[in-house]
C-alpha positions in Angstrom: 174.8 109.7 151.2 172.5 108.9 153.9 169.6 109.9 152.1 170.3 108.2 148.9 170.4 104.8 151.5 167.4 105.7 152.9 165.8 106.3 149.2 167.2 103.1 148.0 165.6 101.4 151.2 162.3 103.0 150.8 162.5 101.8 147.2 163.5 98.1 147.9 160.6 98.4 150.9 157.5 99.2 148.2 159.1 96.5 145.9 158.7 93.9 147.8 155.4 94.9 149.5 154.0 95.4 145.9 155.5 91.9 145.3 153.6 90.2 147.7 150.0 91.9 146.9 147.3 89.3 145.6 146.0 89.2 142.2 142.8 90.8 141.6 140.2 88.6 142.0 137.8 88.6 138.6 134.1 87.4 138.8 133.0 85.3 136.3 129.2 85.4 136.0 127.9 81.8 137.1 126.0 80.1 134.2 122.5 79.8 134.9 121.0 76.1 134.1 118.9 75.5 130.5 116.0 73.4 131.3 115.3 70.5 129.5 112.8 72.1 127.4 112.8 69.7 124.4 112.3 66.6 127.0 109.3 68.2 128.4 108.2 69.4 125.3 108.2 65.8 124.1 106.5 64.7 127.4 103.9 66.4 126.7 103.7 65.3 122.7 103.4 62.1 124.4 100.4 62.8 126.6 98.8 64.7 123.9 99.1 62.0 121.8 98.1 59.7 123.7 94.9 61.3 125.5 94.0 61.9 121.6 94.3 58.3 121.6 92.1 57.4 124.6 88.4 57.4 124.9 86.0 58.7 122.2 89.3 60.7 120.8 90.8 57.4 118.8 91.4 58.9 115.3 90.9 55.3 114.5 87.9 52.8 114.5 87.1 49.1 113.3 83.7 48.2 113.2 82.5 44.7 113.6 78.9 43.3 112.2 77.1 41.4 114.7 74.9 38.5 113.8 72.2 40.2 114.3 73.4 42.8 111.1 74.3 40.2 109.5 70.8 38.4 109.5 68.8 41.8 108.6 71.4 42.4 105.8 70.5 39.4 104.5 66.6 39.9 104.5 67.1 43.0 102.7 68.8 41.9 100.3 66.7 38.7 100.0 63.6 41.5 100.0 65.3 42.6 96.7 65.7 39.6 95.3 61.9 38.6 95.4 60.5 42.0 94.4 62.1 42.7 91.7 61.6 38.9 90.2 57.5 39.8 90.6 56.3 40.5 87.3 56.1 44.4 86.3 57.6 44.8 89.8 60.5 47.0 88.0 63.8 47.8 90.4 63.3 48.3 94.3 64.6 51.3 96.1 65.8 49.7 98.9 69.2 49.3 98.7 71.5 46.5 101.6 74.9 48.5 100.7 73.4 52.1 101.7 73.5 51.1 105.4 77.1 50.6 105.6 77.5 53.2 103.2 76.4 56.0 104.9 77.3 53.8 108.5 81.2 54.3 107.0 80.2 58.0 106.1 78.9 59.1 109.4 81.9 57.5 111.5 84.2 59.3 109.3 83.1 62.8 110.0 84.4 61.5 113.5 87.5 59.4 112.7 90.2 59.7 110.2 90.4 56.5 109.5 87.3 53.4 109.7 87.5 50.3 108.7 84.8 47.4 108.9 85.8 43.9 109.1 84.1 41.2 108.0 85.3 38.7 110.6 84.3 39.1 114.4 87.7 39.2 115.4 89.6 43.1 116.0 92.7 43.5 114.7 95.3 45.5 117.4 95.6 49.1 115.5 95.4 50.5 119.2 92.0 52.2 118.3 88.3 52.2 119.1 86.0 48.8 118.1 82.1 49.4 117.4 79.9 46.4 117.6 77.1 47.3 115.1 74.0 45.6 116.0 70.9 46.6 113.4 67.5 45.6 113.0 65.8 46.4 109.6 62.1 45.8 108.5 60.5 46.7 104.9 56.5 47.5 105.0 54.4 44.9 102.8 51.5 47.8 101.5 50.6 51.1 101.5 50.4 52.3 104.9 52.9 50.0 106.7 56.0 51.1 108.1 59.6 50.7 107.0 61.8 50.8 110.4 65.8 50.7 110.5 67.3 50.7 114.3 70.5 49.7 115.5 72.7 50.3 118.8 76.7 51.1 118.2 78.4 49.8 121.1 82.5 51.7 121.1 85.2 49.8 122.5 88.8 50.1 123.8 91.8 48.4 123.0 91.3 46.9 126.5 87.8 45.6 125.3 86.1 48.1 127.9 82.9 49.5 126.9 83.1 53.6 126.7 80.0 54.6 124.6 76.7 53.2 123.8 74.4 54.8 121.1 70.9 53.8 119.7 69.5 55.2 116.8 66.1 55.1 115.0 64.2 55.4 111.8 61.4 54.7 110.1 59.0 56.3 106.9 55.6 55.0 105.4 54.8 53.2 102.4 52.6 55.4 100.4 49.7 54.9 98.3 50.1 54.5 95.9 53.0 52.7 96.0 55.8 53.5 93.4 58.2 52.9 96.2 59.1 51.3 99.9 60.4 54.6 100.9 62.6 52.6 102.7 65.8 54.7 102.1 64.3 57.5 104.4 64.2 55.1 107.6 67.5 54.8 106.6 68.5 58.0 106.2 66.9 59.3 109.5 68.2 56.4 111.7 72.0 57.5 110.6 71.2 61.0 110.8 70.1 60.1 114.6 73.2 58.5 115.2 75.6 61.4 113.5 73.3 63.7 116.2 74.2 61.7 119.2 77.8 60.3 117.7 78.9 64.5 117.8 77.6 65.2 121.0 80.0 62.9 122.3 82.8 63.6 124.1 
């Protein structure tokens, strides 16, 4: 009898010790923090884009004629005009719409997108403005010189100057003369400024 009491105590002791043990405690692996990676990512989107929009990096430029184009535009194509009205003169090779021909062709190996205004006012596209100042002289004879020059003066949107270039050519007229050769001046003086334009930066 006495054990069986002592039993039944021992039992009711380890009950209520086993009652009053703590849970186990369970770690839970702490989640580490994401970073923002899309906001930096679009941080730096932003620079890029707009560092590719600063400086000689515009994708985009207007160019504006000063009155100084405008004048030797003018004389060329008032030098056509009276040549070929001379008897047996037949049609003149020089040609006023090649400079800003090849003037829109060498700023587009450059920029994406160029545009020349005929007004002396910029529109705000956020991109580059080029003053184009050119002078422009047809030989009269065999022997004389033809001689195309002009300086390109790039802009910021802030009106800033960032980049000067001055560009030059000029050819001969031969004798005898079936021709001004004036479209080689031409040719070399934007061939000048496509050299100078891509070194750049």
């Amino acid at each position: 009898m006495k054990n069986s009491t002592s039993v039944l105590v021992g039992s009711l002791l380890l009950f209520l010790s086993a009652h009053r043990l703590p849970a186990p405690i369970r770690e839970e692996a702490t989640p580490k923090p994401v970073a923002p990676r899309q906001r930096s990512e679009s941080k730096s989107s932003e620079k890029s884009s707009s560092t590719a929009e600063s400086g000689m990096k515009s994708r985009s430029v207007q160019v504006i004629m000063t009155d100084n184009t405008k004048a030797a535009i003018a004389y060329l194509k008032n030098y056509v005009q009276t040549y070929e009205s001379m008897p047996f003169a037949g049609k003149s090779d020089v040609r006023p719409d090649e400079i800003m021909e090849q003037l829109r062709q060498a700023l587009s190996t450059r920029f994406s997108n160029v545009s020349i205004l005929n007004s002396s006012s910029p529109s705000r596209n956020g991109g580059l403005t080029m003053l184009f100042d050119l002078q422009a002289h047809v030989g009269s004879i065999s022997f004389t010189t033809n001689t195309v020059s002009f300086v390109a003066t790039f802009k910021n949107g802030a009106g800033r100057t960032i980049q000067t270039i001055s560009a030059a050519g000029s050819s001969m007229i031969p004798y005898p003369n079936f021709g001004s050769q004036f479209p080689k001046a031409v040719s070399k003086a934007f061939a000048d400024f496509s050299q100078k334009l891509n070194a750049t930066r």
